[in-house]
N, C-alpha and C positions, 0 to 999 in steps of 0.2 A: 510701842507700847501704848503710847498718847492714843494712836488710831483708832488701835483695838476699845478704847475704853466708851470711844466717841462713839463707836459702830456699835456697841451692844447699846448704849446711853437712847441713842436711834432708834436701833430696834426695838427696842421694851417701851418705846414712846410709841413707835406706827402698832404695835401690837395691842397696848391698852386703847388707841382710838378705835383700833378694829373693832376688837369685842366690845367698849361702848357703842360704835354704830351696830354691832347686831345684835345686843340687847333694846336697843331704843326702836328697832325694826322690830325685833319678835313682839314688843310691847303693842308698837302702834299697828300693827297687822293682826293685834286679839291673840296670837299664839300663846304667851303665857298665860296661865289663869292669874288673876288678879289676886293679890294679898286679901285677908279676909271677904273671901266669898265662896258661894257653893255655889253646884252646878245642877240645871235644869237642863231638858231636853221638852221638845214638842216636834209634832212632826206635822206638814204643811201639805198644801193640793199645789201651791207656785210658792216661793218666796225671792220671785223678782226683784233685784234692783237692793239685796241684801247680800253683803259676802261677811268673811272674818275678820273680826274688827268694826260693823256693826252697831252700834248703839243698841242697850236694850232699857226703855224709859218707863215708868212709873210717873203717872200723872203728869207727864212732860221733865221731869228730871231724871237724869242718866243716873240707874242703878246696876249698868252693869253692861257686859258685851256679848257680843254671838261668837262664840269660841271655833265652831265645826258647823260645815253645811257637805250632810251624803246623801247621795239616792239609794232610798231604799229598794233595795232588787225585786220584791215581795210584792210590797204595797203602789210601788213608782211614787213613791210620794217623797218631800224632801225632810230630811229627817236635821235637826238643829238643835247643836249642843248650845249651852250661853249660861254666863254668870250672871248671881246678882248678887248683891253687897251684901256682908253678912248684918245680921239683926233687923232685916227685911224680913217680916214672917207673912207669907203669902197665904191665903185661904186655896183648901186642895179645889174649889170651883174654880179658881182663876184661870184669866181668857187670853191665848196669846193672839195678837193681831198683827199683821205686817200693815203697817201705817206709810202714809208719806206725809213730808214737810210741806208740800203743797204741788201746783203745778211743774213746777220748774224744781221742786226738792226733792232730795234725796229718802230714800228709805229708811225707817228703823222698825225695831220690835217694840212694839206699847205691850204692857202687861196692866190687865182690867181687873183689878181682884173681884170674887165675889162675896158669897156671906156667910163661908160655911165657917163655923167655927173650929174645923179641923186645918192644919197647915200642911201645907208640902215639905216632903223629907228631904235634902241633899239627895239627887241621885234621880228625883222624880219626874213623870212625863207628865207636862201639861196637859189636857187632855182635851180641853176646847180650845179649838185654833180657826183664824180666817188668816186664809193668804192673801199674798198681792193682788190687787187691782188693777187689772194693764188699763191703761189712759186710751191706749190704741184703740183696744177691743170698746171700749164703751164707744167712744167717740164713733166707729164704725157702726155699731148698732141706730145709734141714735143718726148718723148721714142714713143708713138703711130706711130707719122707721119699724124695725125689727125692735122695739127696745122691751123685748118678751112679754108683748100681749098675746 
């Protein structure tokens, strides 16, 4: 009887770590949507060196993540879901950029608002976007001397 009591006491121990390591995984991998926020979409020509989970920054502070990255069948272009904190009210000109941290850093999304005094709705597509900037491609231009004169 003692056993039995020890082996459930066990189990319901290795099962509450379980489901806390995959909620702490579905968090840090962007999967869930974050508590108080809505969701944008924009859609991209490259968004290199971005996955889910993501950074999406406002003047260099994190307001929020990249939730979904699909190819659009249509456009081929890459289409990207992401949150941003609620009571963030964005102007509907706002510019989405795939940014880097520098040479050796990693990717996020900058959002550049502009001046319109109307805001973006929950649900909305950004609708001015620059993608990634491969370091390759440039660097190849400029060994070329191609650097599009």
């Amino acid at each position: 009887m003692a056993e039995n009591t020890t082996e459930v006491i066990v189990g319901g121990v290795v099962l509450a770590a379980a489901a806390g390591f995959l909620i702490h995984l579905a968090s840090a991998a962007g999967i869930s949507r974050e508590a108080g926020s809505y969701e944008l979409t924009a859609s991209f020509r490259s968004v290199e060196g971005v996955t889910p989970g993501t950074d999406v920054r406002l003047g260099g502070v994190k307001v929020g993540t990249v939730t979904a990255l699909d190819l659009n069948p249509k456009t081929f272009r890459a289409d990207a879901r992401f949150t941003v904190r609620e009571g963030i009210d964005l102007p509907d000109d706002t510019s989405a950029v795939i940014a880097s941290e520098g040479l050796l850093g990693g990717n996020f999304l900058e959002l550049v608002p502009g001046g319109s005094p109307f805001n973006l709705e929950p649900g909305a597509e950004v609708e001015n976007t620059q993608g990634a900037v491969s370091l390759i491609t440039l660097l190849l231009k400029f060994v070329s001397g191609s650097g599009g004169q």
